[in-house]
C-alpha positions in Angstrom: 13.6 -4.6 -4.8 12.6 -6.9 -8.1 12.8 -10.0 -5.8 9.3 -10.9 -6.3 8.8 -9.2 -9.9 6.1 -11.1 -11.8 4.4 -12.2 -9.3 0.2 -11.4 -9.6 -1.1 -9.4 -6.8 -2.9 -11.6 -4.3 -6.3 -12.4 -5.1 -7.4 -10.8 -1.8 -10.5 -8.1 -0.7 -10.2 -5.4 1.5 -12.5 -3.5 2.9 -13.2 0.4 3.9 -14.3 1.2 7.3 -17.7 1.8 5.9 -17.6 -1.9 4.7 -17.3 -0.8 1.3 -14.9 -3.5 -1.0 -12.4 -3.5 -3.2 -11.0 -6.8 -4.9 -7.6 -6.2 -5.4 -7.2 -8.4 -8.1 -9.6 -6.6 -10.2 -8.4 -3.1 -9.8 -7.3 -2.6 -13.2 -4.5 0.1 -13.1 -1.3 0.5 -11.5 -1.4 0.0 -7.7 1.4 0.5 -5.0 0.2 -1.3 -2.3 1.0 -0.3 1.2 1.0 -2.8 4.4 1.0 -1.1 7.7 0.2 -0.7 11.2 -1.0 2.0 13.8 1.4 0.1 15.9 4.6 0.0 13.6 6.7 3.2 14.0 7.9 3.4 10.7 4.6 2.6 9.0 3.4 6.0 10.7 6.6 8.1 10.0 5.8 6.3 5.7 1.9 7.7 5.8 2.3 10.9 5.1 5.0 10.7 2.7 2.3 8.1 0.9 -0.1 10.6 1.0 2.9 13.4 -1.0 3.4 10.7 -3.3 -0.1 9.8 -4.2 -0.7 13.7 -4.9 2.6 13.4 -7.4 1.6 10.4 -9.0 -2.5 11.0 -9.5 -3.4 9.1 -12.3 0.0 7.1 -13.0 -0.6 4.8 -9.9 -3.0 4.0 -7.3 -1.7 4.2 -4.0 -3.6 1.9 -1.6 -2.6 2.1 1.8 -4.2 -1.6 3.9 -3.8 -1.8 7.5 -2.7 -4.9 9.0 -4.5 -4.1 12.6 -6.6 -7.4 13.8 -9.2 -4.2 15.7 -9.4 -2.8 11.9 -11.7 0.4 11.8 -11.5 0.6 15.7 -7.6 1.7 15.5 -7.4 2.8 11.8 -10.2 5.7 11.8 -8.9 7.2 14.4 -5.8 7.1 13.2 -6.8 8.6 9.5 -8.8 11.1 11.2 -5.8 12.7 12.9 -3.5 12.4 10.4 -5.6 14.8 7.6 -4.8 12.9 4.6 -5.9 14.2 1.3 -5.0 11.1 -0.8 -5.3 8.1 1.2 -7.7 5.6 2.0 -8.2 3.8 4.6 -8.2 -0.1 3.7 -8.7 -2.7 6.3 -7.3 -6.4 6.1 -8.3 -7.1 9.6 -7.3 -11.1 8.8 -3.8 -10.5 7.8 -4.2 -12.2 4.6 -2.1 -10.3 2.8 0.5 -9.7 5.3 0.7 -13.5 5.3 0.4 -13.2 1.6 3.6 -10.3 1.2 5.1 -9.8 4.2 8.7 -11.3 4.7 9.0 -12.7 8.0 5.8 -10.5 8.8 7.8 -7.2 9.0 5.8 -3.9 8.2 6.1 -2.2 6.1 5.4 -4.0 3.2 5.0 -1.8 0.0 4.6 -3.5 -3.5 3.8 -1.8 -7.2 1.8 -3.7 -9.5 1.0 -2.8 -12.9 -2.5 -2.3 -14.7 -2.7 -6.3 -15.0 -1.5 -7.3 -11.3 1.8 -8.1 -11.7 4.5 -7.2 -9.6 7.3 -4.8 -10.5 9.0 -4.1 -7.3 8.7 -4.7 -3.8 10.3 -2.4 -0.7 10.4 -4.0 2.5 10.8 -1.5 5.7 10.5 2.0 5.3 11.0 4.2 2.7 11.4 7.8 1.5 8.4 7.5 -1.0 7.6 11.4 -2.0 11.7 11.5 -2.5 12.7 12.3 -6.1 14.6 8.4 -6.4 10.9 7.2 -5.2 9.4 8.4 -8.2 11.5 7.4 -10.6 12.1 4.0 -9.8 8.3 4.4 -9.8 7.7 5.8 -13.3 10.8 3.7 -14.7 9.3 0.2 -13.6 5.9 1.4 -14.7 7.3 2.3 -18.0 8.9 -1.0 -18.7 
C-alpha cells in the first residue's frame, strides 16, 4: 500500500462537467484520489462506499472521485445522477493523464491519499472496502504521521 509513498500528486487538471477546474496540485489539504470507470465493475460496486467514507471523513480528507471515461460528462453524469450521491463529485480526466500517471498496468481502480502538501501516503490498487472501519484508520493513521 506505501509502494509509491512520497511521491507528489501529479501536476494534472481535471475538470467538472460544467467545465469548472480544479488543479490537483494546488488543492491544498488532504486528498484521496479515486480513478474509475462507468465501465469497471468494481469501480461502481467502490462509489458508494466513497461517498460513506467522504461523509466520515468531512474535513480530515478530500475525497475526489476522477473518471477515467474517454466520452467524460456523456457517461459520467448520467451515471452520478442515478447513483444520488451526497458527497461526491464528479471529476472528469477525459485524456487519461492520470491513469497513465497512477494506474499500474492501467487497472481501475486506482485510489491514492495525499497529504495537505501532495505527497503520497498510500496507494490501493483494485477495489476496496473504503467506509469499513480498517479503511479509516489506515486513513487517519497515515494522515497522522
Amino acid at each position: 500500500m506505501r509502494t509509491h509513498a512520497g511521491e507528489q500528486i501529479p501536476a494534472i487538471t481535471v475538470e467538472d462537467p460544467d467545465g469548472n477546474a480544479l488543479a490537483l496540485g494546488e488543492v491544498g489539504e488532504p486528498v484521496l484520489l479515486n480513478l474509475w470507470a462507468t465501465w469497471c465493475a468494481p469501480c461502481k460496486v467502490e462509489m458508494p462506499l466513497l461517498d460513506r467514507l467522504a461523509g466520515e471523513l468531512e474535513g480530515e480528507v478530500r475525497v475526489l472521485t476522477v473518471s477515467q471515461d474517454m466520452q467524460g460528462a456523456q457517461k459520467v453524469t448520467p451515471f452520478f445522477a442515478e447513483q444520488d450521491f451526497e458527497r461526491l463529485e464528479p471529476w472528469l480526466d477525459p485524456q487519461a493523464d492520470l491513469g497513465v500517471a497512477l494506474a499500474d498496468g492501467g487497472l481501475l481502480p486506482v485510489t491514492v491519499l495525499y497529504d495537505a502538501s501532495g505527497t503520497e501516503l498510500l496507494r490501493v490498487s483494485g477495489d476496496y472496502a473504503w467506509d469499513s472501519e480498517e479503511a479509516i484508520a489506515q486513513i487517519r493513521e497515515a494522515l497522522a504521521k
